[in-house]
C-alpha positions as CSV (number, residue, x, y, z in Angstrom):
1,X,0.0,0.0,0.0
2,X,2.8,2.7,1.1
3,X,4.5,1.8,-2.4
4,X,1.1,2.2,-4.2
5,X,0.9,5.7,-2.7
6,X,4.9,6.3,-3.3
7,X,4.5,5.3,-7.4
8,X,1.0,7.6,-7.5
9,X,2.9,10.5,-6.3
10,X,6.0,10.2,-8.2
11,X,3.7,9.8,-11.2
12,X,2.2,13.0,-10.5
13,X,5.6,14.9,-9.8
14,X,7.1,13.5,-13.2
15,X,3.8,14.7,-15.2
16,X,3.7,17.8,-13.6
17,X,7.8,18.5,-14.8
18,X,7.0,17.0,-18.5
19,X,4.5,19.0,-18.3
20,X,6.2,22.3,-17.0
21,X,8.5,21.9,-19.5
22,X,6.6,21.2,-22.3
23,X,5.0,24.7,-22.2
24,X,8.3,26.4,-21.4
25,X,8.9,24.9,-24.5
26,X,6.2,26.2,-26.3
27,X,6.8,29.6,-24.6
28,X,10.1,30.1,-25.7
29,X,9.6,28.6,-28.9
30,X,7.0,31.4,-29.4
31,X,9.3,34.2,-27.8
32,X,12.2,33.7,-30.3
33,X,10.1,32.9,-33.4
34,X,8.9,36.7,-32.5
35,X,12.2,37.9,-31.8
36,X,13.6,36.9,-34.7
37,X,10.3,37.8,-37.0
38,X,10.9,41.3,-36.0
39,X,14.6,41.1,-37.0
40,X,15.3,39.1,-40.2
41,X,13.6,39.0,-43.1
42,X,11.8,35.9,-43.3
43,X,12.4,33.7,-46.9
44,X,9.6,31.2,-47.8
45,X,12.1,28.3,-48.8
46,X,15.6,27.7,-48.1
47,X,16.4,29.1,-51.8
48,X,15.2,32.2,-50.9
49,X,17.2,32.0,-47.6
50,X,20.2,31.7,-49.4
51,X,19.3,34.1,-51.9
52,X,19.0,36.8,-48.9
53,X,22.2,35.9,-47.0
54,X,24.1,36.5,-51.0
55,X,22.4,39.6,-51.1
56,X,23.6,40.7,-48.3
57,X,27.1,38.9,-48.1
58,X,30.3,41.5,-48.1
59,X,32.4,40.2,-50.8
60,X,29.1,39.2,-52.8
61,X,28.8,43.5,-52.7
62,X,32.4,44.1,-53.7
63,X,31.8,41.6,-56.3
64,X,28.7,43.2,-57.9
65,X,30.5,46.5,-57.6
66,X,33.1,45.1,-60.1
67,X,31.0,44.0,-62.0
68,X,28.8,47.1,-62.2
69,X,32.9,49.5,-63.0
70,X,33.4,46.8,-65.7
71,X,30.0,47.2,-67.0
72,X,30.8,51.3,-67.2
73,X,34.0,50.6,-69.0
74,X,32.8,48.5,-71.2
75,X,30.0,51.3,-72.1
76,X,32.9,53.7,-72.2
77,X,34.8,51.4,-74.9
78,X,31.9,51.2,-76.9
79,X,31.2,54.8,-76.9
80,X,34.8,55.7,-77.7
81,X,34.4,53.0,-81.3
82,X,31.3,55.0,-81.6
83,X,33.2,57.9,-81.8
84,X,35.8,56.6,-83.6
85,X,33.6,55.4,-86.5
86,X,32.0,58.7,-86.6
87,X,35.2,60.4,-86.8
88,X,36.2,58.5,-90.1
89,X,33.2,59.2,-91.4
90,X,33.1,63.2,-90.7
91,X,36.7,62.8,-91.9
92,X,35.5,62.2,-95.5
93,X,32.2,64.5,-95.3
94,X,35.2,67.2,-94.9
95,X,37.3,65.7,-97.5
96,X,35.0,66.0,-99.9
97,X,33.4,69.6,-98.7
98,X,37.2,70.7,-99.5
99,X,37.8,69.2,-102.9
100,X,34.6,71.0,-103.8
101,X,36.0,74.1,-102.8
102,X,39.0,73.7,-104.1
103,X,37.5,73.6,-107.5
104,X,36.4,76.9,-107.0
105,X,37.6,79.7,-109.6
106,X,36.8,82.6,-107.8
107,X,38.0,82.0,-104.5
108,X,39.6,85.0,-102.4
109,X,41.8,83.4,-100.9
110,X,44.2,81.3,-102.5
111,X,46.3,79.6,-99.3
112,X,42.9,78.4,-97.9
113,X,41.1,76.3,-100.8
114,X,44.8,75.4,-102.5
115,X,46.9,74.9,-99.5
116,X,47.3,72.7,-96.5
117,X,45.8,73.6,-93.2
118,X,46.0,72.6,-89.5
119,X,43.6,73.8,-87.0
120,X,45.5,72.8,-83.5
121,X,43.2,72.6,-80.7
122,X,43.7,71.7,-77.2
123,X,40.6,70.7,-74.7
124,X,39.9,70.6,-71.1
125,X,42.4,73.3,-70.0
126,X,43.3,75.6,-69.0
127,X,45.8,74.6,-66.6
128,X,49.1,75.6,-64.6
129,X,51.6,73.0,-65.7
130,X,50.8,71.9,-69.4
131,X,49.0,75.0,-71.0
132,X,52.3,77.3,-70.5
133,X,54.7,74.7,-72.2
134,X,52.1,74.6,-75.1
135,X,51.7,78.6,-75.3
136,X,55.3,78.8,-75.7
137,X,56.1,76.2,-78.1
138,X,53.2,78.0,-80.4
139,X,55.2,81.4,-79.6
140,X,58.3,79.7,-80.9
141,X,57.0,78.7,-84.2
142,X,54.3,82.0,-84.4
143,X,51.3,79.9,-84.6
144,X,48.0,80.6,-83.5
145,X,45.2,77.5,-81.9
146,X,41.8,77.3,-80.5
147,X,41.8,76.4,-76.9
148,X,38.5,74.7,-75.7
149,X,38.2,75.6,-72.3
150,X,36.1,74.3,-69.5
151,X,34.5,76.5,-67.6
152,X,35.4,75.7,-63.6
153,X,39.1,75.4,-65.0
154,X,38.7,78.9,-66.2
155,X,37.2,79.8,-63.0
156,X,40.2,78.3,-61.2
157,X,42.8,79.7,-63.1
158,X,41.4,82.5,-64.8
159,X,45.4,84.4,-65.2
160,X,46.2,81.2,-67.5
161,X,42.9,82.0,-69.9
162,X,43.9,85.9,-69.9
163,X,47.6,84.4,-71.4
164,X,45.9,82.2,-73.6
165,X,43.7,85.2,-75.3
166,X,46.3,87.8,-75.1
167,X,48.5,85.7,-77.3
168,X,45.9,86.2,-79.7
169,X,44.3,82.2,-79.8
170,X,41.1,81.5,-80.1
171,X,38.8,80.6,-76.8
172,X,36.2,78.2,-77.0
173,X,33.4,77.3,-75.2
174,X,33.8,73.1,-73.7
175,X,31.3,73.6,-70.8
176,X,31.2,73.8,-67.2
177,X,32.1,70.5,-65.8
178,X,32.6,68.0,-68.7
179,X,29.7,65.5,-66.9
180,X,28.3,63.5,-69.7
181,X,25.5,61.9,-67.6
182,X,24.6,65.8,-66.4
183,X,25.4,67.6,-69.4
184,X,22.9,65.2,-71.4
185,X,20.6,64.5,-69.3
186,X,18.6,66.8,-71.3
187,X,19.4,70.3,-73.4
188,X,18.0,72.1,-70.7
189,X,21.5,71.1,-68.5
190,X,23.6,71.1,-71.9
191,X,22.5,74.9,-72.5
192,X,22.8,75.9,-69.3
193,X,26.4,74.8,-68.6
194,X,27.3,76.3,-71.9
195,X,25.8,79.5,-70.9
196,X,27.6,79.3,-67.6
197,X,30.7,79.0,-68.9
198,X,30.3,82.1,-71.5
199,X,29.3,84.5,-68.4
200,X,32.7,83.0,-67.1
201,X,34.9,83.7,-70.2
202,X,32.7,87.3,-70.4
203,X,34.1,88.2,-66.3
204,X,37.8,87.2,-66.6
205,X,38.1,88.4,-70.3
206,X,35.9,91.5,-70.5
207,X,32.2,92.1,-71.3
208,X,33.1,92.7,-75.4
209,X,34.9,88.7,-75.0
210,X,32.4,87.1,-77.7
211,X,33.1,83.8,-78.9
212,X,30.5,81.8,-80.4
213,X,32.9,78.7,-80.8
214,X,31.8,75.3,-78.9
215,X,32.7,71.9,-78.9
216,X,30.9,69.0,-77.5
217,X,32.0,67.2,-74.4
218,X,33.2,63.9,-76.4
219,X,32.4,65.4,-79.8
220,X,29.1,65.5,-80.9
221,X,29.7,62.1,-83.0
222,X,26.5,60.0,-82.3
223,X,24.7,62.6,-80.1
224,X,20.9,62.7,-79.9
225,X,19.6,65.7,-82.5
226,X,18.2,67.7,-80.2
227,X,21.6,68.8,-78.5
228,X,22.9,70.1,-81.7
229,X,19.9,71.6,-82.6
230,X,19.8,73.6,-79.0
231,X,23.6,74.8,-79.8
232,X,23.1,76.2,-83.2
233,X,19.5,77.8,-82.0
234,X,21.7,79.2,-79.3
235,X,23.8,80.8,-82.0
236,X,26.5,78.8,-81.1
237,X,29.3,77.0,-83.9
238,X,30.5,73.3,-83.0
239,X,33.7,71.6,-84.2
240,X,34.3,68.2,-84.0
241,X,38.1,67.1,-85.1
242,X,39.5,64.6,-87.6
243,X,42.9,63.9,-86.3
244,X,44.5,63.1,-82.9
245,X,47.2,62.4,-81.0
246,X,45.1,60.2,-78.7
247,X,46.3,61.5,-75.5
248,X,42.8,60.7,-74.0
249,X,42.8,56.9,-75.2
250,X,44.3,56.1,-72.3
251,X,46.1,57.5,-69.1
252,X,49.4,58.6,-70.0
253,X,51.2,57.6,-73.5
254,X,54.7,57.9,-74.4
255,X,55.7,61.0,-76.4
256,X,56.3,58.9,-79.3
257,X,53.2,56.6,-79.1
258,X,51.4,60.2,-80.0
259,X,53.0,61.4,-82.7
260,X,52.5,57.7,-84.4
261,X,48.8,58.2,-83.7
262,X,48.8,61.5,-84.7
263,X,50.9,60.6,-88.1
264,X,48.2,57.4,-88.3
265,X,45.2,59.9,-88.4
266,X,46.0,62.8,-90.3
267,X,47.2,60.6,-93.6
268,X,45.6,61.8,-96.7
269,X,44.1,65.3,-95.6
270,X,44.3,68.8,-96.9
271,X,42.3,70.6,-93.7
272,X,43.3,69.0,-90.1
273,X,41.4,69.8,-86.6
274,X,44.0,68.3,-84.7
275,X,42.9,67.2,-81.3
276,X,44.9,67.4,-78.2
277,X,44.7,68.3,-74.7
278,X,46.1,70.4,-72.2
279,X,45.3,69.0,-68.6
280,X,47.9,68.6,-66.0
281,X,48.1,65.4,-66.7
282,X,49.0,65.5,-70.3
283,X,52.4,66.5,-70.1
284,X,53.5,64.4,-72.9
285,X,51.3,66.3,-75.3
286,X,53.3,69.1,-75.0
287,X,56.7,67.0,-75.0
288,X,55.1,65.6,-78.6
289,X,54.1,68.7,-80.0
290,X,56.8,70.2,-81.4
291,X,57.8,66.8,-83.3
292,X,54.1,67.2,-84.6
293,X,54.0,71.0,-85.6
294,X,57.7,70.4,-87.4
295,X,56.4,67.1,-89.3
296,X,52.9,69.1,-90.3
297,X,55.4,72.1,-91.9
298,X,57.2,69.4,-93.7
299,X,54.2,68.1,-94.8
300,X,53.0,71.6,-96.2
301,X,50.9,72.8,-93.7
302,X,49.9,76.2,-92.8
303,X,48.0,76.9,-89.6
304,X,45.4,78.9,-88.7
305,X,42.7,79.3,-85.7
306,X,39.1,77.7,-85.5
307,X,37.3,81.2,-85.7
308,X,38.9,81.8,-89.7
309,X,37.6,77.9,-90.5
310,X,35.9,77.7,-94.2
């Protein structure tokens, strides 16, 4: 009888544990199931689950940040063949606009529809390091280029632009801030930074500064209509080029890599627009460009500015 009563209430004690800890179980089952519904984001299979942990997973960000830069550069290299292949083919638009003239009779001037010219131009400038070396090489040999300046390197070295114009070259306008995805976003943006820039050119160079001479952020080879329609209702005049030295193909080339371009690109024409640039970081433009002005006069070249262009 005493272990009847014994075995009844050890019965009870063990149910009432199992019991116990059956609905801690629940309890804290519950309690974490809400703690953790408030802080993860819950994924209806385990595909999903891992799906959110890649998302989220550090070197699965630097990864798709690779990939999105080579993405961009690959844009970039198409853009650039873009260019390229519009270049050739403005390069015979102005080959044949000169033979027609050439067959003029009556022409005024002789030296312009019978002879060689070079239009030298340098973009992006002005600045403190490269622009001087170029000015003086051009005083050595008494020529005269177009300089395409932008406008918040005018700003920031406005003495440079006032050395530029009194040595009697040609200023033209190559916008504000050279943003392609601001600048054409719309014309709107493209007008405006034009605009800006003139008012700059007008304060550091004098209210009767007038210079109706433009040229597109990366040429305006493939650009939507609508831009080049804003800039000649604007009264504005673009130039494009058809020969380099391809000192923006990459970051720095050797002097003698640009000259080779430059000999590979002007073969076979009677009226050059040279590009070239005159950034900081172009120093071996101006190392190449007396090699490039000597092999033009040996090739029968006169020069002239972008503002007497026929």
């Amino acid at each position: 009888m005493k272990k009847r009563k014994l075995f009844k209430k050890g019965f009870v004690t063990i149910s009432i544990i199992l019991g116990a800890v059956f609905i801690g179980n629940l309890s804290l089952n519950f309690g974490i199931s809400n703690i953790f519904k408030k802080n993860v984001v819950e994924a209806v299979d385990i595909v999903d689950t891992l799906g959110i942990m890649l998302d989220n997973n550090p070197i699965n960000v630097l990864i798709n940040r690779e990939i999105k830069l080579i993405e961009e550069e690959k844009a970039k290299e198409a853009l650039e063949k873009k260019r390229i292949e519009m270049a050739k083919k403005l390069e015979i638009e102005e080959q044949e606009k000169f033979d027609q003239g050439n067959n003029s009779e009556d022409s005024e001037d002789k030296r312009k529809t019978d002879g060689k010219i070079a239009y030298l131009t340098f973009d992006d400038g002005p600045s403190l390091t490269v622009t001087p070396r170029i000015l003086d090489i051009l005083d050595e040999y008494d020529i005269k280029a177009t300089f395409f300046v932008i406008g918040r390197m005018a700003e920031k070295h406005p003495e440079m632009l006032q050395r530029i114009y009194q040595k009697g070259h040609s200023i033209g306008n190559h916008s504000y801030s050279h943003n392609y995805s601001y600048i054409y976003k719309n014309t709107s943006n493209f007008i405006g930074e034009i605009n800006k820039t003139n008012d700059i050119l007008k304060d550091v160079l004098g209210e009767d500064f007038d210079s109706k001479l433009i040229r597109f952020p990366g040429g305006s080879f493939g650009k939507d209509g609508k831009f080049i329609k804003a800039a000649v209702d604007a009264g504005y005049k673009y130039y494009d080029w058809n020969s380099l030295n391809g000192d923006a193909e990459g970051k720095r080339f050797s002097k003698d890599r640009l000259i080779k371009r430059f000999k590979d690109t002007s073969k076979n024409k009677k009226k050059l627009i040279v590009l070239m640039h005159d950034t900081d970081a172009k120093d071996t433009t101006a190392d190449a460009l007396s090699d490039i002005i000597e092999y033009l006069i040996n090739q029968g070249y006169e020069f002239d500015k972008l503002e007497n262009y026929e």
